[in-house]
N, CA, C and O atoms as a GROMACS GRO file, in nm:
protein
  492
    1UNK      N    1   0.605   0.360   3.365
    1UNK     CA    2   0.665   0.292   3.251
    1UNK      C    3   0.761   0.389   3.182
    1UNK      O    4   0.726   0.504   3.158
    2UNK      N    5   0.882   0.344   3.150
    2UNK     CA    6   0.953   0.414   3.129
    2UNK      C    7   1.000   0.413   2.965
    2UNK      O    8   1.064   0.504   2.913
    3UNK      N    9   0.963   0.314   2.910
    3UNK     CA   10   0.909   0.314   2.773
    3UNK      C   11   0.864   0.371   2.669
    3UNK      O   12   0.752   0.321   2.659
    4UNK      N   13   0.879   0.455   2.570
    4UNK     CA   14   0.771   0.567   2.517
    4UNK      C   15   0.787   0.519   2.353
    4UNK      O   16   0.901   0.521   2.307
    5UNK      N   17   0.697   0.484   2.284
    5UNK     CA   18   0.669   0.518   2.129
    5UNK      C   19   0.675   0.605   2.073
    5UNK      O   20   0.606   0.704   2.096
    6UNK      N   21   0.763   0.595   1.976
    6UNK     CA   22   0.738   0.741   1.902
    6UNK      C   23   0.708   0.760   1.776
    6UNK      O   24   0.718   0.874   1.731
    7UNK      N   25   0.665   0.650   1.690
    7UNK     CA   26   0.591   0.682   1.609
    7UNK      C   27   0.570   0.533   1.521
    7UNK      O   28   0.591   0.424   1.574
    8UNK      N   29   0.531   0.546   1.391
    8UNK     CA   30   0.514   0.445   1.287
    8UNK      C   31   0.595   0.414   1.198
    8UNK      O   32   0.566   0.478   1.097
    9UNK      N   33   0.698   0.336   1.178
    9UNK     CA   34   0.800   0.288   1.094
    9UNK      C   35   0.739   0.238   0.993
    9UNK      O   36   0.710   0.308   0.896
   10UNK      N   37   0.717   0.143   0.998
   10UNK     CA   38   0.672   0.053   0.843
   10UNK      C   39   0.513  -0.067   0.895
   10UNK      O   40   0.475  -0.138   0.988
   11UNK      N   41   0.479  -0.030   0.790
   11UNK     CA   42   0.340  -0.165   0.746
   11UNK      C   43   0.370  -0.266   0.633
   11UNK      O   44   0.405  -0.263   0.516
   12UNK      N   45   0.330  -0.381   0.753
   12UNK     CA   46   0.406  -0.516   0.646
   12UNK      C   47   0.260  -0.530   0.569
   12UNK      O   48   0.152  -0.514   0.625
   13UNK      N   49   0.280  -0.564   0.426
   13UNK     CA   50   0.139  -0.626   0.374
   13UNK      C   51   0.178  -0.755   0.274
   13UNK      O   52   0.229  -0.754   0.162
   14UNK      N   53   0.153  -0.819   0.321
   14UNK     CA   54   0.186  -1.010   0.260
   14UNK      C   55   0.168  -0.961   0.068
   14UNK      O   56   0.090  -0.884   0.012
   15UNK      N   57   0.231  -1.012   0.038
   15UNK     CA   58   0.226  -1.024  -0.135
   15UNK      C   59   0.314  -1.178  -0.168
   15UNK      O   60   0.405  -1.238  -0.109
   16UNK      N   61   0.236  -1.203  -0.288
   16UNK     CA   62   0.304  -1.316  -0.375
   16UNK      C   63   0.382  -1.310  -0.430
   16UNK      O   64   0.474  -1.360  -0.366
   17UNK      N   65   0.424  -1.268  -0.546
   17UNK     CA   66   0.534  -1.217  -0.581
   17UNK      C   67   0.586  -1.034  -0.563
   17UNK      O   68   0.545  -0.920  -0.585
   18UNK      N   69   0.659  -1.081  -0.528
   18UNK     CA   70   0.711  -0.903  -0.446
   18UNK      C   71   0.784  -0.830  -0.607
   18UNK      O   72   0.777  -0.708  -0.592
   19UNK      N   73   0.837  -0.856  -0.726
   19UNK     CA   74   0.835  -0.803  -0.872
   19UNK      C   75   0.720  -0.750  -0.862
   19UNK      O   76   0.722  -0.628  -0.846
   20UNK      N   77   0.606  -0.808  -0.866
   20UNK     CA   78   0.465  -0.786  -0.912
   20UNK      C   79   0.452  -0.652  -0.841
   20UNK      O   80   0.457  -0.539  -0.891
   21UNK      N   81   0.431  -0.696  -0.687
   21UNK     CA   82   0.375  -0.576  -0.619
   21UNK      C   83   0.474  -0.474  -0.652
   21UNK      O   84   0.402  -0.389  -0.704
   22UNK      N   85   0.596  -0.426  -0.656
   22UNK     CA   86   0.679  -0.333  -0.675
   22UNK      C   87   0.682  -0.297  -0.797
   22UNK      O   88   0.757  -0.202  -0.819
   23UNK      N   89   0.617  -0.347  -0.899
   23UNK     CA   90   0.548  -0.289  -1.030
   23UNK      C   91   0.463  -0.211  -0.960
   23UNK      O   92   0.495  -0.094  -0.939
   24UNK      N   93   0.342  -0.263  -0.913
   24UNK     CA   94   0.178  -0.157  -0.854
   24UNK      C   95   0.239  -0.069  -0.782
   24UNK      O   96   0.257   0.034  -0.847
   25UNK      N   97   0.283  -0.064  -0.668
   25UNK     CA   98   0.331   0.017  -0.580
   25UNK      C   99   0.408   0.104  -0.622
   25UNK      O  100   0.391   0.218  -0.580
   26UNK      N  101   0.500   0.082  -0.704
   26UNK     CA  102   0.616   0.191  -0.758
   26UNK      C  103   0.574   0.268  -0.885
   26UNK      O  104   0.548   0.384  -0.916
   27UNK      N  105   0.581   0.122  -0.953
   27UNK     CA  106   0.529   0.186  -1.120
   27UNK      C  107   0.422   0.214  -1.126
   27UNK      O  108   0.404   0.297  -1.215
   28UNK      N  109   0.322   0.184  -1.066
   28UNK     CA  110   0.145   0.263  -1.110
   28UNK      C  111   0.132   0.346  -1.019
   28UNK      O  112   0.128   0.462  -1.062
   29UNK      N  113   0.119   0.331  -0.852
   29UNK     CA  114   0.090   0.454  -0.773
   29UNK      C  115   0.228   0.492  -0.746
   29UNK      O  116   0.226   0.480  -0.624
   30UNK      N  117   0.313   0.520  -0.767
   30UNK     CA  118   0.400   0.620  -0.798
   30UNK      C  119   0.500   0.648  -0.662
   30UNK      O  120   0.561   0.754  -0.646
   31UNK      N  121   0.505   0.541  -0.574
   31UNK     CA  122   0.544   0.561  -0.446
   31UNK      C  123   0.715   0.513  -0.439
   31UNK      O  124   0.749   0.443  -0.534
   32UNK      N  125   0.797   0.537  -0.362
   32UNK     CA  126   0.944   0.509  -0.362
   32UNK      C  127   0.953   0.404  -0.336
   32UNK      O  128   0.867   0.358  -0.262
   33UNK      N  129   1.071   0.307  -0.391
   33UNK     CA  130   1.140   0.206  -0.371
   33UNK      C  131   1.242   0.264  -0.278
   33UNK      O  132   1.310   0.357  -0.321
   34UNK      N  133   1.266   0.211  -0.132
   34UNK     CA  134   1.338   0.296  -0.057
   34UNK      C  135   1.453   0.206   0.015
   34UNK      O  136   1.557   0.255   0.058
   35UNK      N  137   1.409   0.020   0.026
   35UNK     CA  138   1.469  -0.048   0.083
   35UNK      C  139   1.430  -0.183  -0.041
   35UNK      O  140   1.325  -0.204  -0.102
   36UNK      N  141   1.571  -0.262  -0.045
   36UNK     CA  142   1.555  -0.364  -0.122
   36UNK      C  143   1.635  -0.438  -0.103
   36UNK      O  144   1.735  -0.405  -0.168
   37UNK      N  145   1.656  -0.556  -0.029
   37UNK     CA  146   1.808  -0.661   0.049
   37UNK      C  147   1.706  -0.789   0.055
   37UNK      O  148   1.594  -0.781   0.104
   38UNK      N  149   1.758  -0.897   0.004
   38UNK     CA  150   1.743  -1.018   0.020
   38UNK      C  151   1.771  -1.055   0.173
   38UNK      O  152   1.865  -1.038   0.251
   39UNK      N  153   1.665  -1.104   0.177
   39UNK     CA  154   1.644  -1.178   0.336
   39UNK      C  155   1.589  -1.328   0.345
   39UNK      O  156   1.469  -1.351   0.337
   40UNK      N  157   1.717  -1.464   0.367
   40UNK     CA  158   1.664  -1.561   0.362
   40UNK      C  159   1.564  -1.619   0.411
   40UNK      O  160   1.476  -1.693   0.368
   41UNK      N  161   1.600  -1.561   0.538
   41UNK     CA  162   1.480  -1.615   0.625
   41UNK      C  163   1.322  -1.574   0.626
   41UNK      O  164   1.246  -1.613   0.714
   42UNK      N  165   1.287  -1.500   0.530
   42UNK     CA  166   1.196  -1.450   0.491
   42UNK      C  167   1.140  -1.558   0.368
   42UNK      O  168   1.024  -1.589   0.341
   43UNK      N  169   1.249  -1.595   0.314
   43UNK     CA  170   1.172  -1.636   0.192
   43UNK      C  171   1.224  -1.530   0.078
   43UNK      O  172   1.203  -1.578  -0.034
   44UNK      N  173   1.269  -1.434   0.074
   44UNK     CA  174   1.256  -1.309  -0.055
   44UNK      C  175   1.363  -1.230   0.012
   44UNK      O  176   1.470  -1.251   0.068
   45UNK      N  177   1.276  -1.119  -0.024
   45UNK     CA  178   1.377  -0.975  -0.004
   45UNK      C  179   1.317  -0.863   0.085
   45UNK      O  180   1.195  -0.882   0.086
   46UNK      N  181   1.336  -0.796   0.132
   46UNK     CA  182   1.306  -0.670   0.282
   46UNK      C  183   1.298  -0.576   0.150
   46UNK      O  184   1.392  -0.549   0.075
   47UNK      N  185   1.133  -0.523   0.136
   47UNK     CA  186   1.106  -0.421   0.029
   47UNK      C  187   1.005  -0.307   0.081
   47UNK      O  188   0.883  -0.308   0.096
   48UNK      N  189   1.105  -0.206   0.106
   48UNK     CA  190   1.030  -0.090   0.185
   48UNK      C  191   0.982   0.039   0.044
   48UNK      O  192   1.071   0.086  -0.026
   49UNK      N  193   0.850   0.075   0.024
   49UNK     CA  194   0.800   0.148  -0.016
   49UNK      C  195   0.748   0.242   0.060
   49UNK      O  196   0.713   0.219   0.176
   50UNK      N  197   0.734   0.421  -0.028
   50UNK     CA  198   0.672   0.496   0.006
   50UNK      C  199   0.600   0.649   0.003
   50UNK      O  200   0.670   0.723   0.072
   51UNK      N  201   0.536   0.690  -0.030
   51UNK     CA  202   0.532   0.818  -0.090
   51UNK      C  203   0.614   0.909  -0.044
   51UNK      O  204   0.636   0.923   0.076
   52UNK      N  205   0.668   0.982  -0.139
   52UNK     CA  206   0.780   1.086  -0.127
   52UNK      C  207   0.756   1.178   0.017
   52UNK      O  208   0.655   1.239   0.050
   53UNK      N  209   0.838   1.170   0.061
   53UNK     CA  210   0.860   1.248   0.187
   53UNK      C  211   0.804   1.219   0.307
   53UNK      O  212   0.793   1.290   0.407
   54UNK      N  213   0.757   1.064   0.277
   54UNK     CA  214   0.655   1.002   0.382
   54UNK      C  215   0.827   0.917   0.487
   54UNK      O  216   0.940   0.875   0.466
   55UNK      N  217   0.723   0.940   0.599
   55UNK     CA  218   0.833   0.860   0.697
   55UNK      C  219   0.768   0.730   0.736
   55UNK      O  220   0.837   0.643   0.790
   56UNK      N  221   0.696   0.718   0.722
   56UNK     CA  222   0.620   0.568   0.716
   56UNK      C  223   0.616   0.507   0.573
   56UNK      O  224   0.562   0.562   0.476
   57UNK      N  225   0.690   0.365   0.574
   57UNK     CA  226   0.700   0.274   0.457
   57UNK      C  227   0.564   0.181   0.491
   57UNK      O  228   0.485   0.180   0.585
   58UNK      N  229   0.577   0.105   0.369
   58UNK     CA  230   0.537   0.011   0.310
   58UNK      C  231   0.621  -0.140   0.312
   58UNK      O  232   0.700  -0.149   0.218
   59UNK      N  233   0.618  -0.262   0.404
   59UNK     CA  234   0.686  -0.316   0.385
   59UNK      C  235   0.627  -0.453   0.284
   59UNK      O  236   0.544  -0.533   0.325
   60UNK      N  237   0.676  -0.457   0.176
   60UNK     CA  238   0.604  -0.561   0.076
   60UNK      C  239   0.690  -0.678   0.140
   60UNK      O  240   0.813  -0.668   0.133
   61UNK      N  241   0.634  -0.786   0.199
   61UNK     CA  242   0.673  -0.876   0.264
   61UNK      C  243   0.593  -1.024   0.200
   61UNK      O  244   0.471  -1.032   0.185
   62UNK      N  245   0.680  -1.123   0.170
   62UNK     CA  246   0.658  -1.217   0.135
   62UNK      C  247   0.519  -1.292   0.196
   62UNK      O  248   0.482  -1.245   0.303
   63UNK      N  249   0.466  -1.362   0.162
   63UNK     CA  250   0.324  -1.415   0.206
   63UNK      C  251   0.391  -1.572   0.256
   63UNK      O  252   0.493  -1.628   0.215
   64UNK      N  253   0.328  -1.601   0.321
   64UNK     CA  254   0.416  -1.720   0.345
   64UNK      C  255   0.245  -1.789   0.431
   64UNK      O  256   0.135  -1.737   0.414
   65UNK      N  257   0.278  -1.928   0.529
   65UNK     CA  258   0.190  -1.969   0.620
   65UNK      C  259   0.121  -1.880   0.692
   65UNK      O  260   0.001  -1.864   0.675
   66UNK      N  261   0.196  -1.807   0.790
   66UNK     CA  262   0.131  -1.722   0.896
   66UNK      C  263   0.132  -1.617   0.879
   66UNK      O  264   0.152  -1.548   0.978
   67UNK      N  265   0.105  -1.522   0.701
   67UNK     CA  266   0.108  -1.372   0.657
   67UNK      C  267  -0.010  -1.455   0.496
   67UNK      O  268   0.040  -1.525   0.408
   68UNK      N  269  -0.122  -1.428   0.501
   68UNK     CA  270  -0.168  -1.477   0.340
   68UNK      C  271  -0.220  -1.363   0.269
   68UNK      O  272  -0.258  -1.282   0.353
   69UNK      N  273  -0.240  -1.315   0.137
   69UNK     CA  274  -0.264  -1.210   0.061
   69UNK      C  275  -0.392  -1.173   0.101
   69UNK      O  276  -0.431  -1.248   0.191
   70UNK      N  277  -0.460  -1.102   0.076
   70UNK     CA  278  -0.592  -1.064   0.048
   70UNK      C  279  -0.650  -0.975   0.149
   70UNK      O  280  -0.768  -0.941   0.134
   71UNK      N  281  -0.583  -0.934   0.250
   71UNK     CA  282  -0.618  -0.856   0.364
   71UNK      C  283  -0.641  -0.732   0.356
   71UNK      O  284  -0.589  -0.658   0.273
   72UNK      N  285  -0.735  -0.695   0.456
   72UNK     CA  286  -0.748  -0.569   0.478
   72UNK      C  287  -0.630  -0.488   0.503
   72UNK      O  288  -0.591  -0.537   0.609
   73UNK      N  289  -0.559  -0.409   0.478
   73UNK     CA  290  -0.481  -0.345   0.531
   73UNK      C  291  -0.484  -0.248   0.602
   73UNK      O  292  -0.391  -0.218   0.676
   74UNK      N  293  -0.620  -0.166   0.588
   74UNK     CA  294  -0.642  -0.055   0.704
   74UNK      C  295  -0.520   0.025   0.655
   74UNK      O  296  -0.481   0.100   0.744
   75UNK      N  297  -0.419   0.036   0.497
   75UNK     CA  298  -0.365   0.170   0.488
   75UNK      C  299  -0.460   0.220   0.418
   75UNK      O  300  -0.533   0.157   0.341
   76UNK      N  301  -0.468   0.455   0.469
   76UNK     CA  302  -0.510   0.474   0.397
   76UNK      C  303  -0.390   0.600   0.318
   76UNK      O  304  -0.324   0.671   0.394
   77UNK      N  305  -0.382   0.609   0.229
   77UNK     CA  306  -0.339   0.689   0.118
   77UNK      C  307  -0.368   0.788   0.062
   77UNK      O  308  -0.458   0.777  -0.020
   78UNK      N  309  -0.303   0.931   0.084
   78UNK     CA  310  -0.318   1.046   0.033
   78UNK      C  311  -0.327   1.093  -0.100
   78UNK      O  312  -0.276   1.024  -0.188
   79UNK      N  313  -0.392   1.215  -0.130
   79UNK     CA  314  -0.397   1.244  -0.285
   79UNK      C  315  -0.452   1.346  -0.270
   79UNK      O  316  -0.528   1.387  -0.182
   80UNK      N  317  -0.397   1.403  -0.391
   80UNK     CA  318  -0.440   1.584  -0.414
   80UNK      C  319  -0.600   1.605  -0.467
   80UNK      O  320  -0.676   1.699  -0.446
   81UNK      N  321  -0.622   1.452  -0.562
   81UNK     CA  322  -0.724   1.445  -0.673
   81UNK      C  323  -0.800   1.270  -0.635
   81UNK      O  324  -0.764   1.170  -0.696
   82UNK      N  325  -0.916   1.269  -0.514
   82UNK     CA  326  -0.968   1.114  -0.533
   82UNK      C  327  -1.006   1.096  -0.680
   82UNK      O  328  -0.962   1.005  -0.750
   83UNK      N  329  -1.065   1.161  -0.709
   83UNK     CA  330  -1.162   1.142  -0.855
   83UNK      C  331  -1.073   1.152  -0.940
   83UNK      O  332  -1.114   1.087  -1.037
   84UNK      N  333  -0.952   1.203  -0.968
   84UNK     CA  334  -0.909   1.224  -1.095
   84UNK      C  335  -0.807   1.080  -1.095
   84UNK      O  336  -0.769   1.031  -1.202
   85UNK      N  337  -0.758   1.001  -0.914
   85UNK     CA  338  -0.676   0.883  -0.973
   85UNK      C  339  -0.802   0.787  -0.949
   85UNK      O  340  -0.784   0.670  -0.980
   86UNK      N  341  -0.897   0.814  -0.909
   86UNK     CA  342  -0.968   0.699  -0.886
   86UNK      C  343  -1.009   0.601  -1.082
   86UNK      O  344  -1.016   0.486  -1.124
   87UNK      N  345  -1.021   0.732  -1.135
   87UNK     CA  346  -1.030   0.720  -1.342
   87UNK      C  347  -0.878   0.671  -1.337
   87UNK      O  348  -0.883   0.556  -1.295
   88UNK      N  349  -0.773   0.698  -1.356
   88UNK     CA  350  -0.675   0.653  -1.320
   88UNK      C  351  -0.624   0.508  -1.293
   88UNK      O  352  -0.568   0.428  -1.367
   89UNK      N  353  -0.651   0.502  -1.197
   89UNK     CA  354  -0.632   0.320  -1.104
   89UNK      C  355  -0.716   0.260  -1.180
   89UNK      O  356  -0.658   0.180  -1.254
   90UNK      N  357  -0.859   0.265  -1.198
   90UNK     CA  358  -0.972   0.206  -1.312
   90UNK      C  359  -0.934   0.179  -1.428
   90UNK      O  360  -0.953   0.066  -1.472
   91UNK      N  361  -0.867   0.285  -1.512
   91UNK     CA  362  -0.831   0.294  -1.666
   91UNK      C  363  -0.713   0.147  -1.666
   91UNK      O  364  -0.712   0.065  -1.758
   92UNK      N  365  -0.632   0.140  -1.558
   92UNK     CA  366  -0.509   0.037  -1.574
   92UNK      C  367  -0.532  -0.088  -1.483
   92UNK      O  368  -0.462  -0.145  -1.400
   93UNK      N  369  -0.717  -0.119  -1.555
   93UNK     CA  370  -0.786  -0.218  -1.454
   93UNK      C  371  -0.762  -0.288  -1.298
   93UNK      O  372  -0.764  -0.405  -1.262
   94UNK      N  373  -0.734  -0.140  -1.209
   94UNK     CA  374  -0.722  -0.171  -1.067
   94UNK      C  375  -0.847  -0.207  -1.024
   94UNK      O  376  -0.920  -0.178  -1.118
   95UNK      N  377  -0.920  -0.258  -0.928
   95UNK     CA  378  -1.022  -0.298  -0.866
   95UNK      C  379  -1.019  -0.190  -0.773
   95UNK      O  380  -0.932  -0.174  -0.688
   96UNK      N  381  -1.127  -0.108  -0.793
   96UNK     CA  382  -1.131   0.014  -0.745
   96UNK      C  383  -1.301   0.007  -0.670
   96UNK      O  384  -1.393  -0.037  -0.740
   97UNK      N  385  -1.328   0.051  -0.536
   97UNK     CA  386  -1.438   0.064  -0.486
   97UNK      C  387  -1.513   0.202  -0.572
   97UNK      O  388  -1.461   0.257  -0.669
   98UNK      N  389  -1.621   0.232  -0.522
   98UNK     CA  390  -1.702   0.338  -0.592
   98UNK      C  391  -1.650   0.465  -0.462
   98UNK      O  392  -1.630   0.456  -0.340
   99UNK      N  393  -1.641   0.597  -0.581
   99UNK     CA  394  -1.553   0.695  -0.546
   99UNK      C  395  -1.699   0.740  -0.453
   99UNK      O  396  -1.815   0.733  -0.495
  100UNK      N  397  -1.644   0.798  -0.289
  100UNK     CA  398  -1.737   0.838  -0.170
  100UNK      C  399  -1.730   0.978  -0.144
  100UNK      O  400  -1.645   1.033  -0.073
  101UNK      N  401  -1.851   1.049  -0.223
  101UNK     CA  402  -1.836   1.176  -0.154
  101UNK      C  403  -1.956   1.213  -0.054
  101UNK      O  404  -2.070   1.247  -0.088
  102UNK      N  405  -1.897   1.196   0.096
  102UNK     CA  406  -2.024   1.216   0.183
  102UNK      C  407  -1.972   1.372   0.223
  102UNK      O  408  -1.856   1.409   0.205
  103UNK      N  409  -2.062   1.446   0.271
  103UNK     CA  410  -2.086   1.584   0.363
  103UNK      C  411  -1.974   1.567   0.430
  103UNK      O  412  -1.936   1.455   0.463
  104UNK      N  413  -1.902   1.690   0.461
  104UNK     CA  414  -1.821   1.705   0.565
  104UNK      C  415  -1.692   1.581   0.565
  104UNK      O  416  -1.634   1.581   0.674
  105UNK      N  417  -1.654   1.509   0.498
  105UNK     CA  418  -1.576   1.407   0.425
  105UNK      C  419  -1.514   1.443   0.371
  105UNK      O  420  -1.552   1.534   0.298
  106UNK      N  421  -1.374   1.400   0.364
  106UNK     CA  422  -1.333   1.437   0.226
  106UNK      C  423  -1.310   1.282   0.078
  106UNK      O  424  -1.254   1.176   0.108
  107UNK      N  425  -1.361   1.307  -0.050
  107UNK     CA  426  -1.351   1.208  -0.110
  107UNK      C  427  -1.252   1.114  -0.078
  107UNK      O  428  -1.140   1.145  -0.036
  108UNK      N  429  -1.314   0.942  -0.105
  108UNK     CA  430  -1.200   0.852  -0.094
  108UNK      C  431  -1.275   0.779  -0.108
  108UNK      O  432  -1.391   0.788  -0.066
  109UNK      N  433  -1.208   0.651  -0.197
  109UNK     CA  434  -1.262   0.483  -0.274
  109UNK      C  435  -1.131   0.388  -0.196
  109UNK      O  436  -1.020   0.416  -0.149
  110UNK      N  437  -1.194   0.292  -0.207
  110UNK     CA  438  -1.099   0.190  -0.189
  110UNK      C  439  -1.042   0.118  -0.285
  110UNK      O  440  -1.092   0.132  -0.397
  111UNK      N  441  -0.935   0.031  -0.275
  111UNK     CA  442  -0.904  -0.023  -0.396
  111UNK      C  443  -0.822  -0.180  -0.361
  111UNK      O  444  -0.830  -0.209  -0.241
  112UNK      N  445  -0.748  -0.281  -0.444
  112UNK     CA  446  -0.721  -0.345  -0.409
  112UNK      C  447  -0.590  -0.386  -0.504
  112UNK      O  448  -0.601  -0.398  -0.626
  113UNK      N  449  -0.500  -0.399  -0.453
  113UNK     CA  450  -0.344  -0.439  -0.516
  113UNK      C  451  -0.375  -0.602  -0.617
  113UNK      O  452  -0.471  -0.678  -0.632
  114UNK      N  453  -0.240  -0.594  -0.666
  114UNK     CA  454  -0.238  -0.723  -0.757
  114UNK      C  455  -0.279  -0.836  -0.671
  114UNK      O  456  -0.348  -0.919  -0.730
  115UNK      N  457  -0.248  -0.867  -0.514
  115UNK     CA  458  -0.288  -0.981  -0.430
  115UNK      C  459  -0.432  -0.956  -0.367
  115UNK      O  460  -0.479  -1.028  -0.279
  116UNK      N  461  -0.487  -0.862  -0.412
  116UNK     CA  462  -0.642  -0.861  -0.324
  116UNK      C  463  -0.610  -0.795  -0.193
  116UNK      O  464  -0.687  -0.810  -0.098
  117UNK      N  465  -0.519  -0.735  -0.185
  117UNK     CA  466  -0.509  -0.646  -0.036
  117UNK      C  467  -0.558  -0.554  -0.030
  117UNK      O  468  -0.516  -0.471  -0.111
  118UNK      N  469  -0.662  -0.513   0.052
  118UNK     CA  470  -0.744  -0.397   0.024
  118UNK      C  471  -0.670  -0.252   0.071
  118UNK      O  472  -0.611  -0.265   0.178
  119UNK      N  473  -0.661  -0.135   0.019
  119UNK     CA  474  -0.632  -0.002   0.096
  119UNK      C  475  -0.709   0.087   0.000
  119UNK      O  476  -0.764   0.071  -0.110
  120UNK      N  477  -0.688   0.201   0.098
  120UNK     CA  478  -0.804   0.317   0.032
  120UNK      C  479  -0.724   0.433   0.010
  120UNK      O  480  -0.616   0.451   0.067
  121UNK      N  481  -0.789   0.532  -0.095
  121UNK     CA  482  -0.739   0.678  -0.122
  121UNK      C  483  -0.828   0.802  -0.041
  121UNK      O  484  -0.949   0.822  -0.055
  122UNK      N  485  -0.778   0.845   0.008
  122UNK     CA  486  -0.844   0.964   0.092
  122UNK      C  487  -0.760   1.108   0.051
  122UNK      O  488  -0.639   1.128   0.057
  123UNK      N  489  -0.854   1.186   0.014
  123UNK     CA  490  -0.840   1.325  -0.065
  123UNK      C  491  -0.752   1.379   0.070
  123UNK      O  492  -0.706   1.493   0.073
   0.00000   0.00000   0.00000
């Protein structure tokens, strides 16, 4: 096969209103607005987020029939401090799992965006 991958571009995660999520995403966890173009055929707009210096986005993508909110997303998300944003995300009533410190682990809670999409913080 002459084919080869080379890495991870972007993760779509369904949202309702894409304002909303680009409030959470930008304005509370603190991540870049990097791509923003109206796309009809979508329904909305092509909205790529992402933590600074990250080469993998975030694509906040309209929810539509065959994309609905509330999913697992399986991202997980870096941080210098679980415990210090996990008080953080809590204080600005995020739905935050209980902060995990197992052996040999490093801390990380889960949490869930304005649409119920689940992702987690890992120290």
């Amino acid at each position: 096969m002459s084919i080869v991958i080379t890495g991870v571009r972007t993760i779509g995660v369904p949202v309702a209103d894409q304002d909303r999520a680009v409030e959470f995403y930008v304005g509370l966890l603190g991540l870049e607005k990097r791509v923003d173009v109206p796309v009809g055929r979508l329904g909305g707009r092509w909205i790529e987020v992402a933590p600074p210096g990250s080469a993998t986005t975030i694509a906040l993508v309209p929810a539509g029939e065959r994309t609905s909110t509330g999913v697992e997303t399986g991202i997980r998300l870096t941080t210098a401090d679980a415990a210090s944003l996990h008080e953080e995300l809590a204080a600005h009533g995020v739905a935050v799992g209980e902060l995990l410190r197992w052996e040999g682990i490093p801390p990380m809670f889960a949490f869930r965006d304005a649409d119920g999409n689940g992702l987690e913080i890992v120290q």
